[in-house]
N, C-alpha and C positions, 0 to 999 in steps of 0.2 A: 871638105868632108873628113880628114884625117881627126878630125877632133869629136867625131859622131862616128867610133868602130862598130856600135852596134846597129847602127841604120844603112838599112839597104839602100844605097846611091839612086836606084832604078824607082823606088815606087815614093822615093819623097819629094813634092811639087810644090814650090813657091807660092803661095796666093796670085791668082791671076786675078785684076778688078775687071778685066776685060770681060770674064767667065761670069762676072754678078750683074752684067748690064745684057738681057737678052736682045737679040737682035728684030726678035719678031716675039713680042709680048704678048701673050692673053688676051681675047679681047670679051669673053665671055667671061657672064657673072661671075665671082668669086662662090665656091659650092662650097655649102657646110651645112654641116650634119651636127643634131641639137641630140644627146641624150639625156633620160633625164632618172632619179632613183627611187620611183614610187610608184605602188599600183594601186593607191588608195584612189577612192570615187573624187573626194573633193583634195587633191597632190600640190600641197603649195611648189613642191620643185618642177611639176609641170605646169602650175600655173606661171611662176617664173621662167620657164623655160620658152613656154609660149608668147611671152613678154618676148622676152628674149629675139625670137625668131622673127616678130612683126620689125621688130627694131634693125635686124640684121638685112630682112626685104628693105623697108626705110633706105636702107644704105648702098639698097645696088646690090642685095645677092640672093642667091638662089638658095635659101633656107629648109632644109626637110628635119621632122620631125620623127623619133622612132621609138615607137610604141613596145613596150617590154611586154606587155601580158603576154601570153603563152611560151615565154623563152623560158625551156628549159636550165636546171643546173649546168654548170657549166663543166665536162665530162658526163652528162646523165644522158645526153642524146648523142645520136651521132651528126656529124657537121653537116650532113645534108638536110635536116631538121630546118624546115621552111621559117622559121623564125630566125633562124643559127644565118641560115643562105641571107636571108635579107638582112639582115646586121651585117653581115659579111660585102656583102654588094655595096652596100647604101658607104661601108667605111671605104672601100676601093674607088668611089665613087668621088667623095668628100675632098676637099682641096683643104681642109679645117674644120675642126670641131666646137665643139661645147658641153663640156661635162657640169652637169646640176644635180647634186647632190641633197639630200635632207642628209642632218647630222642625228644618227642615234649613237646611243651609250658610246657619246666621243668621236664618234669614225664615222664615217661615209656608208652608204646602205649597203646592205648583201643584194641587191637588185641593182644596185650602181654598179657594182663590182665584179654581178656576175655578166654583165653588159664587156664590161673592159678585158673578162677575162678569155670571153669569146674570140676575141678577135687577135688572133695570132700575131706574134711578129714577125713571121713571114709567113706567104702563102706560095707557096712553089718557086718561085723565083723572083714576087714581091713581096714588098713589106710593106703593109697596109697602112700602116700611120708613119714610116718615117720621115721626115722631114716636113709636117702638116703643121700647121698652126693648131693650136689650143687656149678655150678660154674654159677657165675654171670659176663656177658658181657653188653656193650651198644658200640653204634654209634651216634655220634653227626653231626652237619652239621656247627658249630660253633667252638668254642675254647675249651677248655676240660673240660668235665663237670662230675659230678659223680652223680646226681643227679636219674639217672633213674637205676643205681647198688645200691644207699644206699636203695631205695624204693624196689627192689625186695631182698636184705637181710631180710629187714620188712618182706616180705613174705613167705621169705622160713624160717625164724622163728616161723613164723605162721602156716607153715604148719609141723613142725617141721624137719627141712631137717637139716643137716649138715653141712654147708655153707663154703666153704674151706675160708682160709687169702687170698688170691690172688684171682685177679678179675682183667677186660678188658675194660679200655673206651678208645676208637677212636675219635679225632676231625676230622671234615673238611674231611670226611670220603670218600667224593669223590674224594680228591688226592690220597686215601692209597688202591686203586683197580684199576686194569686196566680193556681195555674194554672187556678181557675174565671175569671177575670178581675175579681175584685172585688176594691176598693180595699182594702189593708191599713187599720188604727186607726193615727191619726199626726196628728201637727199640720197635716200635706199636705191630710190628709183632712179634718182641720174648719176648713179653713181653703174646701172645696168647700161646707160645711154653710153656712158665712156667707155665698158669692156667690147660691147657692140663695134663700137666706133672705132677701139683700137683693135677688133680681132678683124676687121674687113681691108687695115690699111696694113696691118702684118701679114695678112694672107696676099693682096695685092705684089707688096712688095716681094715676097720668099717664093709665091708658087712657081716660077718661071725656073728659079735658082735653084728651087730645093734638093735637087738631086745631086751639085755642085757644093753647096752647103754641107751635107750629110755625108758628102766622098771623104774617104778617111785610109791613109796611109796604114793601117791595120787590116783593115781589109782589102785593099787594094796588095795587097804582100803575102796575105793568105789564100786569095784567089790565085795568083801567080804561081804561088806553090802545087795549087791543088791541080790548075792548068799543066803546069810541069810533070806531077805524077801522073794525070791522066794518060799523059800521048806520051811519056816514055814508059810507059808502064809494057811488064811483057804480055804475049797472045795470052789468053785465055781459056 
């Protein structure tokens, strides 16, 4: 340690592989929660998202879907706002997500956004999405575009999520649905089977661990401080 003077001895811990192999595993479905960035009547990014969801059932998990109509801006209500609460639950809930975006003027929707912006990085003493899996989706109305999957990787970095390799953008999205709303046969389409398939086997794997993953010598050193001022602190 003479060669690391500015690290604390006490809060910095070797990788233990022992700590990534649970002793008593999950045995309940993998839970993920699907949102999606549109409140139009006929919403190719929830028709994709619905796709989505049967595909992730398909797979062995307990899939919910959440419905953005009546969510306030995000600052325009206050947090106990019954749309606000069940965003809120349904994310506390979640062992993994899936963010489906449509792509307007370049970027990801102000209804996607206001959905992500709801949900705090921490809530009292959790923090709702860290260490969760994420799969990131969009729909375009144009030619292929990634533009509104690179911006919510942004985000689920931010929120510190898990963000699987595999992700879903759709062009011209109103060829790739019929008019019940289900996804045509297409490469588009198995190309939804593999984020699917890879978000239930990345959840699988990290849900037991994630809180071991996510442990980080920054915090673990700022908590100790704050532990220390607490109880040496004087009467009041």
């Amino acid at each position: 340690m003479s060669d690391l003077p500015n690290v604390v001895p006490a809060h910095l811990q070797r990788p233990d592989p022992q700590r990534l192999r649970p002793l008593e595993p999950a045995t309940h479905p993998p839970r993920l929660l699907l949102l999606y960035g549109s409140l139009r009547d006929r919403s190719y990014s929830r028709f994709l998202a619905l796709e989505a969801q049967r595909l992730l059932e398909a797979f062995g998990a307990e899939a919910r879907l959440y419905h953005a109509d009546g969510l306030p801006l995000p600052d325009g209500a206050p947090s106990d706002h019954p749309k606000v609460a069940e965003l809120r639950e349904r994310a506390a809930w979640a062992e993994g997500m899936v963010w489906c975006s449509p792509e307007r003027h370049g970027a990801m929707s102000a209804v996607m956004k206001a959905q992500i912006d709801w949900i705090p990085l921490a809530l009292g003493g959790v923090r709702p999405t860290q260490g969760k899996t994420l799969a990131v989706m969009q729909v375009s109305g144009g030619s292929q575009s990634f533009n509104a999957v690179n911006q919510l990787r942004v985000l689920g970095r931010w929120m510190r999520m898990l963000t699987i390799p595999n992700q879903s953008s759709v062009p011209k999205a109103f060829r790739e649905f019929d008019e019940a709303g289900r996804m045509k046969a297409s490469p588009l389409y198995d190309r939804v089977v593999d984020v699917t398939e890879e978000l239930v086997k990345f959840t699988l794997l990290t849900r037991d661990v994630a809180p071991y993953l996510v442990d980080r010598y920054s915090e673990r050193k700022e908590s100790a401080e704050k532990l220390s001022r607490r109880v040496n602190q004087g009467a009041l």
